[in-house]
N, C-alpha and C positions, 0 to 999 in steps of 0.2 A: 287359353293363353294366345295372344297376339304376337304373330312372328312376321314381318317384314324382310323378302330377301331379294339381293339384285346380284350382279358378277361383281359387284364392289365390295359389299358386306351384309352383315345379318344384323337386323335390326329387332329389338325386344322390348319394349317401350315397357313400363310398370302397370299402367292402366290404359287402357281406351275410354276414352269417357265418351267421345261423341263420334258419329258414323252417320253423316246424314246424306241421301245422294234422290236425285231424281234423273227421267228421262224423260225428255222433249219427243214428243209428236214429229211425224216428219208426211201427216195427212199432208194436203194440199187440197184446199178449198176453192171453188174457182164460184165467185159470185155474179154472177151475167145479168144485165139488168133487163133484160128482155124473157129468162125465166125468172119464177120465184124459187124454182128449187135447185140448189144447186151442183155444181159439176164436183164429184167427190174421186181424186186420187187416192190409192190406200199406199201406203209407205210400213215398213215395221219404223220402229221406235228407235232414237239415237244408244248408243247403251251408255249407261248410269253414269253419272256425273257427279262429282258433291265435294264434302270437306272433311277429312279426319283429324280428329283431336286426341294428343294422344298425350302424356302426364310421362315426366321422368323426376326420380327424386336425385338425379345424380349430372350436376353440371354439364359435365365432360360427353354422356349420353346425349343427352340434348342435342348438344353441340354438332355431334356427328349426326345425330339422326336429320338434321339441319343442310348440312356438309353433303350428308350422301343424296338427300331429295335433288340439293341444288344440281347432280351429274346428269348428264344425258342418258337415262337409263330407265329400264324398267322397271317393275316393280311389277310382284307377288307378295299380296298380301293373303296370309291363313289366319284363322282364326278357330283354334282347337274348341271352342263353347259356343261359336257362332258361324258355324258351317254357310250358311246364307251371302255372308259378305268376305266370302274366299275371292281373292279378282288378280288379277295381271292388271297394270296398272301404270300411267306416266303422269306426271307434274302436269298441270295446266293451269296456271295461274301463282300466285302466290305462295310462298311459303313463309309462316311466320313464328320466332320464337317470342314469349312471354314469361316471366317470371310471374308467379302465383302473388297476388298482393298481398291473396289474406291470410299464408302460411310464412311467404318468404324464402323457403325452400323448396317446392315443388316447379318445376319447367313444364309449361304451356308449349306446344308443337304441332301447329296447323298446317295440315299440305292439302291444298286445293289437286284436285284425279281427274283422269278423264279416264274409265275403264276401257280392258281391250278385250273387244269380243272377237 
């Protein structure tokens, strides 16, 4: 079970359908045209970035799940079957709803993250 909580409310979406995230490199390559090998900085890794897609069969859900991304706030997301994508978490980009075309009743709820390590 997917539980989303912030100091505003608790959020419980019906499904997680998608969870997809990557993390940017933050090497530093320094190419010199006078060697051929180059100068390498190590950096760790930006932390995970991506888009969650989450399903509500109930308008009004939606709505809010909507409502509370758009606050200035954090986010904890848990995920009691997918221990891996537990994160603390804020809005970075986009948030969008969509009504499902090919049920008609199902809410589509995209929130673009930027996790907080």
């Amino acid at each position: 079970m997917l539980t989303i909580t912030s100091s505003a409310a608790t959020i419980s979406p019906d499904l997680s359908v998608g969870y997809s995230w990557d993390s940017a490199s933050q090497n530093i390559v320094h190419r010199l045209l006078t060697n051929p090998e180059p100068i390498i900085t190590l950096r760790p890794a930006e932390p995970r970035s991506g888009t969650l897609t989450l399903l509500f069969r109930d308008d009004a859900a939606a709505l809010e799940c909507e409502r509370i991304h758009k606050l200035a706030e954090v986010f904890t997301l848990t995920d009691t079957t997918r221990p891996g994508a537990d994160m603390r978490y804020v809005v970075d980009g986009r948030v969008g709803v969509e009504l499902d075309p090919s049920t008609g009743h199902i809410w589509i709820v995209t929130v673009d993250f930027q996790a907080l390590e």
